[in-house]
C-alpha positions as CSV (number, residue, x, y, z in Angstrom):
1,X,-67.4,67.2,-54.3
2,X,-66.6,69.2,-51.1
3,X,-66.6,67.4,-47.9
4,X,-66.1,68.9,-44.2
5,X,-64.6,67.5,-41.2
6,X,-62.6,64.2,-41.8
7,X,-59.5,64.9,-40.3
8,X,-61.4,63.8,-37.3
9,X,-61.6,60.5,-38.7
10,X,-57.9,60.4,-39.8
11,X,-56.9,60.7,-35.6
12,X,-59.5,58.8,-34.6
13,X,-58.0,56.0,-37.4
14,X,-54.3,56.9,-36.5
15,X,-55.3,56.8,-33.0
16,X,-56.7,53.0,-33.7
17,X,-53.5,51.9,-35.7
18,X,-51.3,53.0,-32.6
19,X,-53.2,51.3,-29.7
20,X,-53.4,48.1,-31.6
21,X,-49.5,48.6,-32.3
22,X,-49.4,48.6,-28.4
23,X,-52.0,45.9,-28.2
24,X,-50.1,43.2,-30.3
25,X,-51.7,40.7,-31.7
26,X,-53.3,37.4,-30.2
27,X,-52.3,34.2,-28.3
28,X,-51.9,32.2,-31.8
29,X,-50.4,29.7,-29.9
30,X,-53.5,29.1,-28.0
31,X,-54.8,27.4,-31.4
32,X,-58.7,26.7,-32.4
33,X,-61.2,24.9,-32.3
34,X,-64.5,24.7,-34.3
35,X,-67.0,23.1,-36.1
36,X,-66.7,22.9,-39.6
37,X,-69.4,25.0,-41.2
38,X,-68.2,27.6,-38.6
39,X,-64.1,27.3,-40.4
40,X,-65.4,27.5,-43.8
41,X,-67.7,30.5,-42.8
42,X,-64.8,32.6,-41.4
43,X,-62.8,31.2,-44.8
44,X,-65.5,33.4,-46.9
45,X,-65.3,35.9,-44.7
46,X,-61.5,36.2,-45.4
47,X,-61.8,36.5,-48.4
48,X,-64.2,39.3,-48.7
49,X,-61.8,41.3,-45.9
50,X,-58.8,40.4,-48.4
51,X,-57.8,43.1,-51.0
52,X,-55.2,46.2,-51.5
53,X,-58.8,48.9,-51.8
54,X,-57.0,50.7,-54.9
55,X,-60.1,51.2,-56.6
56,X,-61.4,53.0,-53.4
57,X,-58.4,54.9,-53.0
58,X,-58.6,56.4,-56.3
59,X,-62.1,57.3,-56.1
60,X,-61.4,59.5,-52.7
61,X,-58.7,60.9,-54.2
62,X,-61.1,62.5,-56.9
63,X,-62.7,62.9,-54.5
64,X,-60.4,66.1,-53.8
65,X,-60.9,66.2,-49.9
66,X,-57.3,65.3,-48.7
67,X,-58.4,64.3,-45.2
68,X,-61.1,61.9,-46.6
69,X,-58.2,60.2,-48.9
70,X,-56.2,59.9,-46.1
71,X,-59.0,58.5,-44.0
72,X,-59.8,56.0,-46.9
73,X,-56.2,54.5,-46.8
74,X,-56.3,54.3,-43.3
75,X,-60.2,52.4,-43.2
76,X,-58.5,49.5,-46.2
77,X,-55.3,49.0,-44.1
78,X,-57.9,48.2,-40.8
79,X,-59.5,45.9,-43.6
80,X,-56.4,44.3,-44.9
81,X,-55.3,43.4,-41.2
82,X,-58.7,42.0,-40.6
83,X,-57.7,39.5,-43.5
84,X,-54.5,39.2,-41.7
85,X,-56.2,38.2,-38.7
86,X,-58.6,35.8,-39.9
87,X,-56.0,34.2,-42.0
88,X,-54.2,34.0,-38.5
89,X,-57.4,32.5,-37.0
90,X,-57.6,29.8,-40.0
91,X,-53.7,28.8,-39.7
92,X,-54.3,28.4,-35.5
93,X,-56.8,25.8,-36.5
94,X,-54.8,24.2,-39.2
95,X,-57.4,25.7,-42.0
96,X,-56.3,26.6,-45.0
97,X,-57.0,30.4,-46.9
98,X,-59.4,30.2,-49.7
99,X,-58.0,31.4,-53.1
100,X,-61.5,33.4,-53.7
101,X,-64.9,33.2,-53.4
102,X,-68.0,33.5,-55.7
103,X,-69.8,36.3,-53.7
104,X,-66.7,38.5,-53.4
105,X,-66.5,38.6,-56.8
106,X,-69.7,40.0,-57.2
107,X,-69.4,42.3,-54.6
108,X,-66.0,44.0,-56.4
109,X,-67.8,43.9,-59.4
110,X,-70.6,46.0,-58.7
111,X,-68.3,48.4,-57.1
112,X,-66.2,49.2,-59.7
113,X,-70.1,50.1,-62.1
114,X,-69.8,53.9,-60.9
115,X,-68.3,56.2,-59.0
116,X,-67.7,57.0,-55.2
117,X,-71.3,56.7,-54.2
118,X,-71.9,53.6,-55.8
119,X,-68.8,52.4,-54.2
120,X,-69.7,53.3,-50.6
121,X,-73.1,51.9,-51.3
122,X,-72.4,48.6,-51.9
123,X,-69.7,48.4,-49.5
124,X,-72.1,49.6,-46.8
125,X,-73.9,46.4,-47.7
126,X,-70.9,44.5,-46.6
127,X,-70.4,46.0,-43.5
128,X,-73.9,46.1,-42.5
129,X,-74.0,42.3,-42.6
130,X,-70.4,42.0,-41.2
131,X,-71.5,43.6,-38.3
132,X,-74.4,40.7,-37.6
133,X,-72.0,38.2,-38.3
134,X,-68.9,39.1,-36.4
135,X,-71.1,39.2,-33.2
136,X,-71.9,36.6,-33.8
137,X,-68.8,35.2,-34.0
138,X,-67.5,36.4,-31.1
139,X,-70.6,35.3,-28.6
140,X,-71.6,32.0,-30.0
141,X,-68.3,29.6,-29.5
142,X,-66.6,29.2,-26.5
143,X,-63.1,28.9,-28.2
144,X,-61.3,32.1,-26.8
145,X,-59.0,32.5,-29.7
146,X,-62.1,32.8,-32.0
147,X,-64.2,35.3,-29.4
148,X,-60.9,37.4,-29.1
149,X,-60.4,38.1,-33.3
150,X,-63.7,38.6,-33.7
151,X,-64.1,41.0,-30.6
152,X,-61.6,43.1,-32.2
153,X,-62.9,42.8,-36.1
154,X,-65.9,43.9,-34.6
155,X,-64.4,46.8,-32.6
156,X,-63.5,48.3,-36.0
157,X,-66.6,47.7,-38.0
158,X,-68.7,49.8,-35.5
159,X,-66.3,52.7,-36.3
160,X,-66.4,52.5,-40.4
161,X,-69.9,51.9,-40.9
162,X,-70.5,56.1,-39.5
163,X,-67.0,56.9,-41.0
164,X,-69.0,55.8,-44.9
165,X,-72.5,57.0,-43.3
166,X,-70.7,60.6,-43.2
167,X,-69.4,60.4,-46.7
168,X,-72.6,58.9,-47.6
169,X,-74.5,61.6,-46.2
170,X,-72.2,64.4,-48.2
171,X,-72.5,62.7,-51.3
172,X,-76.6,61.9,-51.2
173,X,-77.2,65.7,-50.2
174,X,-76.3,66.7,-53.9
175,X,-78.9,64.8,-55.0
176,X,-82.0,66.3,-55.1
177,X,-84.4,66.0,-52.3
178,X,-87.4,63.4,-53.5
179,X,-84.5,61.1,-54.7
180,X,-82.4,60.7,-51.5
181,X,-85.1,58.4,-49.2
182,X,-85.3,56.3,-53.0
183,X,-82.0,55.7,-53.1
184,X,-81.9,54.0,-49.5
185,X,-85.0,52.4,-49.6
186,X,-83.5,50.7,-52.8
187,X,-80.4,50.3,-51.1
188,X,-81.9,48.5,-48.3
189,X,-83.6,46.4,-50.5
190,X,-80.4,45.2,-51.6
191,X,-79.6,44.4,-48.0
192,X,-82.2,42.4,-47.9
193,X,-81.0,40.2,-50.7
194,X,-77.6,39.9,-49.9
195,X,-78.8,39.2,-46.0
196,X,-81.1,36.7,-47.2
197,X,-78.1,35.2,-49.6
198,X,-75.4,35.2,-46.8
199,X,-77.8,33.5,-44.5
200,X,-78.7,31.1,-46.8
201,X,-74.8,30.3,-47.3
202,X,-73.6,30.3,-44.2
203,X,-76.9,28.7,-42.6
204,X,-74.9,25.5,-41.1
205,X,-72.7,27.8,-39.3
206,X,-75.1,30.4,-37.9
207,X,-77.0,27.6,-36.4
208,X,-73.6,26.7,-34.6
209,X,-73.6,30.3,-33.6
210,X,-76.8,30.5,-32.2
211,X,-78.3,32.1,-35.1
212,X,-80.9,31.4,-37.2
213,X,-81.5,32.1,-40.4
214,X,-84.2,34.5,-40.1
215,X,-82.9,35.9,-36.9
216,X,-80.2,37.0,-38.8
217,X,-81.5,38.6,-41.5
218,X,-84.1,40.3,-39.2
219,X,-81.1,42.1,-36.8
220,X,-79.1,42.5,-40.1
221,X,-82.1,45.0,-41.6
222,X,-83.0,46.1,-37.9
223,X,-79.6,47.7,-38.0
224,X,-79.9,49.4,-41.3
225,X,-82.6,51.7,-40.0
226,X,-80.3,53.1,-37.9
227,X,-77.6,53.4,-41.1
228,X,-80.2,55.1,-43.5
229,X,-81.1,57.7,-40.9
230,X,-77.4,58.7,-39.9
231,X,-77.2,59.1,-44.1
232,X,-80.1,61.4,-44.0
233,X,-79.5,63.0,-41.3
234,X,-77.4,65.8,-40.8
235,X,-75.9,64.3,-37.5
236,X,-74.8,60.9,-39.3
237,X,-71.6,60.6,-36.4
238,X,-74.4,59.8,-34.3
239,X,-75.5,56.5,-35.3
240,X,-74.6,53.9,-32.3
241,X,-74.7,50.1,-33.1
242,X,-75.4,47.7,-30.0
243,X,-72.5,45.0,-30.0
């Protein structure tokens, strides 16, 4: 497949990976405190940040855009310090890491079925809904250390979910025409299901955060209007996420 114009997203990545060099990490010492539906929340959440993205690596690489590989490697190593920093959070309130979670597994699972697009597809899911839930995070305690990683998390999510809607975009236009606005639509479906499942799991918490259940799930598919558009668009670098 021939893709155009990442190299913008490799600087804007490298960019990223030097200012937060500068940055430094958080006050750990400040420590945490939080309810405990909210701790075992960010525990899932850990876990689903946690992993080395080889299977997404090898897929850009067939991919056979060198600046989109590059990009790709640079997007998991912002995931993988997420982990980092969440496992951070956990350790400043004396919470352990969880080994592994039920819905992660599902989530690598269907991955791994098929090829790039599949991939992107179904990790779009995941960012979609980690977008809801790291605001979340970061509005509704009042423990600064908490606001702080999450702000940051955040920060980063609202540059990869246009970084896959660009891929996304390249990769649905080989389809043919009829089947493109089918594939979201069923895609967003999905969204729905997964939103509806997270909320339902991490209901206790969300409550703590100020969020309801269906208030959730509600901004979580507001948002994705805005995602299946920048995929069928050809000005997907457009898409803006309120945060």
């Amino acid at each position: 497949m021939r893709t155009d114009g990442f190299a913008k997203w490799t600087r804007r990545f490298e960019d990223e990976r030097k200012r937060r060099r500068a940055q430094g990490d958080p006050d750990w010492g400040r420590g945490a405190t939080l309810h405990p539906a909210v701790w075992a929340g960010i525990q899932r959440f850990q876990v689903g940040e946690d992993g080395d993205g080889a299977n997404l690596v090898g897929k850009a690489d067939q991919a056979g855009d060198a600046d989109y590989a590059q990009a790709v490697r640079l997007f998991v190593a912002e995931e993988q310090n997420h982990a980092r920093l969440l496992a951070r959070l956990l350790a400043a309130g004396g919470i352990p890491t969880l080994p592994g979670h039920w819905s992660d597994s599902v989530f690598v699972r269907l991955r791994r079925l098929m090829g790039l697009r599949m991939e992107l597809l179904v990790l779009m899911i995941a960012e979609v809904v980690a977008l809801r839930y790291y605001r979340a995070l970061r509005d509704g305690t009042d423990d600064s250390l908490t606001s702080e990683v999450a702000g940051r998390i955040l920060s980063d999510e609202q540059r990869h979910v246009p970084f896959h809607c660009e891929r996304l975009h390249a990769s649905l236009s080989e389809l043919p025409r009829a089947v493109r606005r089918p594939v979201m639509a069923l895609w967003r479906l999905l969204l729905l299901v997964v939103s509806l499942v997270v909320a339902a799991d991490h209901g206790p918490a969300l409550r703590r955060l100020g969020v309801g259940r269906l208030r959730f799930v509600a901004d979580v598919m507001t948002s994705s209007h805005a995602v299946v558009t920048a995929v069928l668009t050809p000005r997907p670098d457009a898409w803006t996420s309120t945060g």
